[in-house]
C-alpha positions in Angstrom: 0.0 0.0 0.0 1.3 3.4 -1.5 0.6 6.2 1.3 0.3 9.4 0.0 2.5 12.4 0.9 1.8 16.1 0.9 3.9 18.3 -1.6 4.7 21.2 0.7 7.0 19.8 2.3 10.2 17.0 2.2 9.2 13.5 2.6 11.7 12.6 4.9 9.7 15.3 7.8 6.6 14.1 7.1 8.0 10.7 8.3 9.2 11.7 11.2 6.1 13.7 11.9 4.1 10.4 11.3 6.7 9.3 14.0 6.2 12.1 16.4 2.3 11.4 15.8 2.3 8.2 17.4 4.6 9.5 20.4 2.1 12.4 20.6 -1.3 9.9 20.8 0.6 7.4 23.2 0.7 4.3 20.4 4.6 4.7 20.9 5.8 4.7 24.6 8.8 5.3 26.5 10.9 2.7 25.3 9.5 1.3 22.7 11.2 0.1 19.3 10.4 2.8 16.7 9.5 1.0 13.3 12.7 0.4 11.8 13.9 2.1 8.2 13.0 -0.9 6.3 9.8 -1.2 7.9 9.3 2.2 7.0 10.2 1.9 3.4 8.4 -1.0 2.3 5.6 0.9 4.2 6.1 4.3 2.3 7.4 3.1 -0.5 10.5 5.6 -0.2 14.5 5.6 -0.5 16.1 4.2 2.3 17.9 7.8 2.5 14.6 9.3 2.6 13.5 7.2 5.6 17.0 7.4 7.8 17.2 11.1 7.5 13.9 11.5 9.2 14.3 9.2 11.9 18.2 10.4 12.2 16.6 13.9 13.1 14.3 12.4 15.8 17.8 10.7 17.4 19.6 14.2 17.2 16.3 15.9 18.4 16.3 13.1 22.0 13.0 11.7 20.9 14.4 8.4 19.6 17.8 6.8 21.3 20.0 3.6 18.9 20.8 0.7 20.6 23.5 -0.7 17.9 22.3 -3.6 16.3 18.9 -3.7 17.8 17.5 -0.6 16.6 15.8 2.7 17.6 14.0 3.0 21.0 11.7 6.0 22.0 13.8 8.0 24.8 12.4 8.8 28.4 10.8 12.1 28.2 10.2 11.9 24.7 6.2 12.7 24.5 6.1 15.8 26.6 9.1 17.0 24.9 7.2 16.5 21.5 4.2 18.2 22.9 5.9 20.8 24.2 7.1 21.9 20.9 3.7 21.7 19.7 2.1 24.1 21.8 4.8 26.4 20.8 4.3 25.8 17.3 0.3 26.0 17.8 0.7 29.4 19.3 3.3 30.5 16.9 1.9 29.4 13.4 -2.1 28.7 13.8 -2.6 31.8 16.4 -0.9 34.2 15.4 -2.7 34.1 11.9 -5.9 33.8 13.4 -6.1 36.0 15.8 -4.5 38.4 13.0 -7.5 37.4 10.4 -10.2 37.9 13.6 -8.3 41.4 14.0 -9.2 42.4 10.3 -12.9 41.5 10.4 -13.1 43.4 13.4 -14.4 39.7 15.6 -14.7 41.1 19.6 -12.8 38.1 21.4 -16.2 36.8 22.3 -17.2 35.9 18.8 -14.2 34.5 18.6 -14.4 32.0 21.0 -17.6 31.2 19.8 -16.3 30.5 16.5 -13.9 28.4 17.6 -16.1 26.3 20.1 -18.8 25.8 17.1 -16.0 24.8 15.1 -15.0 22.3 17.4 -18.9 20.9 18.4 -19.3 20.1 14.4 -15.9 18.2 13.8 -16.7 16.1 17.0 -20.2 15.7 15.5 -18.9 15.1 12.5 -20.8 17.7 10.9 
């Protein structure tokens, strides 16, 4: 199975991202074997390059830890380090636009809350 990949942006970070996903939701824990690069490969369907480079940056990053001829392990401290980046990206790059766009069409804070919970009630409803 051929997964398909966004073209803004490198291949090799939207593995790792896919990576730092399942850190993120828990499916990966403290100590866990990462999927190795083959497995993620014959998964993507990618270079072996492709695949090493953005699990290399995960090792470099302290997310993932090698253990030489065993493989890659996810490293204590690893999902709140993740998450903490996240909410500094989230603020950075989603609210900074937003609030900037609210600013423009003159939205009081208020309605912009409100926005923002109705948005959130319809995707959990599926709406």
């Amino acid at each position: 199975m051929t997964q398909h990949f966004k073209s803004d942006k490198p291949i090799f970070i939207q593995i790792r991202e896919k990576v730092e996903d399942q850190i993120v939701r828990g499916s990966l824990k403290e100590g866990d074997q990462a999927p190795s690069t083959t497995q993620l490969v014959n998964f993507y369907k990618v270079n072996h390059v492709t695949a090493a480079k953005g699990m290399n940056q995960l090792v470099e990053a302290g997310i993932l830890y090698k253990k030489r001829g065993i493989g890659m392990f996810v490293a204590e401290g690893a999902q709140q380090k993740l998450l903490q980046k996240r909410k500094e990206n989230f603020a950075s790059v989603y609210l900074k636009s937003m609030i900037l766009e609210a600013e423009k069409l003159n939205l009081s804070e208020a309605e912009l809350f409100n926005l923002i919970k109705k948005t959130k009630e319809e995707l959990h409803n599926g709406s």
